[in-house]
N, C-alpha and C positions, 0 to 999 in steps of 0.2 A: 443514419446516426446523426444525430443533433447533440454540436460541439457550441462549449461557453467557450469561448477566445479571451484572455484576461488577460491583456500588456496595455502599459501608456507610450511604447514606440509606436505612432499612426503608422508610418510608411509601412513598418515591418508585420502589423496589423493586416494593412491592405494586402499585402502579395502574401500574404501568407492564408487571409481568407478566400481568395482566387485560390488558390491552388488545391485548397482542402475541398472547394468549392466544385472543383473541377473534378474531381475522385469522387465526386457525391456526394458530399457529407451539405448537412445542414449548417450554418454558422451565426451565431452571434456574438459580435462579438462588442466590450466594454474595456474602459479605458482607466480604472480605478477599483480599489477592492469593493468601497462602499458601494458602486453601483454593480459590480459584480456579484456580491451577497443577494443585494435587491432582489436583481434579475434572476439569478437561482431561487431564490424562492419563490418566484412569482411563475416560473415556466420549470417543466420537465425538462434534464438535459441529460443528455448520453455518456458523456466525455465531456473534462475539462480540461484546459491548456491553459496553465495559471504562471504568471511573470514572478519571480520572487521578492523585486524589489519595484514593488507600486505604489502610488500614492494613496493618503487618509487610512486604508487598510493594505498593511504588506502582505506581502503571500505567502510565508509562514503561517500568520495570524487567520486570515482566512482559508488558510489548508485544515486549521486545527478546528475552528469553527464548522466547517462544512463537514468534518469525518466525525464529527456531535451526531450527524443528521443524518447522513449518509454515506452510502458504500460506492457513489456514484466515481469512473477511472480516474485519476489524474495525474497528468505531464508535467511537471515542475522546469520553466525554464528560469537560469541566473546564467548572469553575464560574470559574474566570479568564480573561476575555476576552483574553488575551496572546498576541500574533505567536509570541512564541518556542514556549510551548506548543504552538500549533496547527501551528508547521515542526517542531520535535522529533518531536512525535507520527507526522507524515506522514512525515518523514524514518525513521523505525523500523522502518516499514511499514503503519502503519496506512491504513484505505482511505478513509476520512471522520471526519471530528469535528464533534459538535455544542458548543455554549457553554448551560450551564444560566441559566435555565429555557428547554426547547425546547416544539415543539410536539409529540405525541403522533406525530398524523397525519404529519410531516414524518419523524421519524425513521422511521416504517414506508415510507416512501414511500421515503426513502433504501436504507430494508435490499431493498425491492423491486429497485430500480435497479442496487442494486451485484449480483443473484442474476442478474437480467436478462442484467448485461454480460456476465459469468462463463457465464452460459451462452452466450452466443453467441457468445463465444471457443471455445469447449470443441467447439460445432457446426461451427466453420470449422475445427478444429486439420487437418481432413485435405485443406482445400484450403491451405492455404499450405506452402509448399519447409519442407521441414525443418529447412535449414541454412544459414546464410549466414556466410562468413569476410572478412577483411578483413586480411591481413598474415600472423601468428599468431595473431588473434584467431577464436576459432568461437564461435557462439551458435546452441543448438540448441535450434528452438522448440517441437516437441512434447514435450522432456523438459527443456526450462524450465532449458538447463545453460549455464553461459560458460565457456571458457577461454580462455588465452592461453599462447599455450609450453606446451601441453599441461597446465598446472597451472591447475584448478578455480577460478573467483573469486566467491565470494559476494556474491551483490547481493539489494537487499531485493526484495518482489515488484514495487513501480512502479517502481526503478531497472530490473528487466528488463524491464518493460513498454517504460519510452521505450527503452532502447538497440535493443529489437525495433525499435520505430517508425520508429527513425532509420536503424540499420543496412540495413532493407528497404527507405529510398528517400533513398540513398545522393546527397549534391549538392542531396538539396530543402531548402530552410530552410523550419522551422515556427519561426513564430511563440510566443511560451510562453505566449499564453493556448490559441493552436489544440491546445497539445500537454495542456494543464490538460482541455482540454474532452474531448480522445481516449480522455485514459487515466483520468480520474475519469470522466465520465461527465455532467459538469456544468457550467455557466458558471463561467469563473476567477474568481477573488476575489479571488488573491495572488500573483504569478506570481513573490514571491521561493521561493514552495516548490518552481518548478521549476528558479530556480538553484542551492537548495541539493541536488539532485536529480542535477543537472548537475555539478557542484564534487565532489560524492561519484562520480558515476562516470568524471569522468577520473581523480580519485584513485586510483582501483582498478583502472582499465588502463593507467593509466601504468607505462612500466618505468624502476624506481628508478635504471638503470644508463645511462639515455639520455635526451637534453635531447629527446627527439623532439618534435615537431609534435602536440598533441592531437588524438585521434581524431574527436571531438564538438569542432566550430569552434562559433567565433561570429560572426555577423554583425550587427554592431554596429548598433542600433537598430531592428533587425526580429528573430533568433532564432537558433535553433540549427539546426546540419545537420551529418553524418556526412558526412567529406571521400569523393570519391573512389578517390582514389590509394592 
C-alpha cells in the first residue's frame, strides 16, 4: 500500500514514516496542503494521512478538494479535540480521524481495518443487484452513481455508503450507532456524525420544487430507515 503522509510537524513525520515504513507500507510523505495536492496528482496513492491544520492549504480544504476526484481512504489527524472538527472532517469524506498525540500501533491497525473493509466490499461487488430505484431515484452500486430525474447527484463516499445501506433494506430502521458500526467499521462514539450524514442526504435528494415526504424517515428515538413507498 502506498501512503501520502500530509503534516508540517517533521519530527512527528519522521517516526511516523519508520514505523508505517516498518509494517510495509510505501510512504511519501509532504509537508504543506499545496504540495500535498501536487504530489496526489502527480503519483497514484493507496491511503492518505492528511494533518487538519497545515500550511497555504488546510486539511479540510484539501479533504473537500481531493473527494472532487476521488474515493482514494483518508485519516484525518487535528491536535483539537473538537466535535465540530471531527463531524466536518467525516462530513467531507474523510474515513477516520485521530486526535494527536495518538498511538502508533492504533493508527496502523486503523489504516489495516479501513483496507480490510474496502476489500471486502470490492469481493462482494458481484454478488449484490446492481441497482436499486426508489421513485426517480437510481443508485447504482457497482459504479458507485445516484441519480434522481435522471441528473447525477454527488454524495461524499459514506453518504453513499448509508443511502446503499438503507435503500437495500427499504422499511428496516437501523439504529445510528448499528449504522456507525456498518459503515465505519467500528464502535460509535458519536452518533451526531450520522445525523449530520442524514441531514446532508436528504438535502440532496430532496426536490427543491416539492414539500415531498423524505426519503430517509425517522423513527424517533430508535433511527433511520428508507420508506417503502
Amino acid at each position: 500500500m502506498k501512503i501520502l503522509l500530509v503534516d508540517d510537524e517533521k519530527i512527528l513525520v519522521k517516526g511516523l514514516k519508520k514505523s508505517l515504513e516498518t509494517e510495509g507500507f510505501k510512504v511519501v510523505d509532504v509537508y504543506d496542503g499545496e504540495e500535498a495536492l501536487k504530489t496526489f496528482a502527480s503519483d497514484g496513492f493507496d491511503f492518505i494521512i492528511l494533518d487538519l491544520m497545515l500550511p497555504k492549504i488546510d486539511g479540510i480544504s484539501l479533504c473537500r478538494i481531493i473527494r472532487q476526484k476521488s474515493n482514494v481512504p483518508i485519516i484525518m489527524l487535528t491536535a483539537r479535540d473538537s466535535d465540530i472538527d471531527k463531524i466536518l472532517g467525516l462530513e467531507l469524506g474523510a474515513d477516520d480521524y485521530m486526535t494527536k498525540p495518538f498511538n502508533t500501533r492504533e493508527l496502523i491497525a486503523r489504516i489495516r481495518a479501513i483496507k480490510r473493509r474496502l476489500e471486502s466490499k470490492t469481493s462482494l461487488v458481484d454478488k449484490v443487484e446492481g441497482e436499486y430505484a426508489a421513485g426517480d431515484l437510481h443508485v447504482n452500486v457497482n459504479y458507485r452513481s445516484v441519480k434522481k430525474d435522471g441528473q447525477e447527484i454527488d454524495l461524499t463516499p459514506k453518504e453513499f455508503e448509508i443511502l446503499e445501506l438503507l435503500i437495500r433494506n427499504k422499511g428496516r430502521i437501523f439504529p445510528r450507532e448499528e449504522i456507525f458500526q456498518i459503515i465505519w467499521g467500528e464502535p460509535c462514539y458519536d452518533t451526531r456524525t450520522i445525523d449530520v450524514h442524514i441531514k446532508n442526504l436528504r438535502e440532496k435528494l430532496k426536490d427543491p420544487d416539492d414539500e415531498e415526504i423524505p426519503m430517509i424517515q425517522t423513527k424517533w428515538g430508535v433511527g433511520y430507515y428508507f420508506r417503502r413507498d
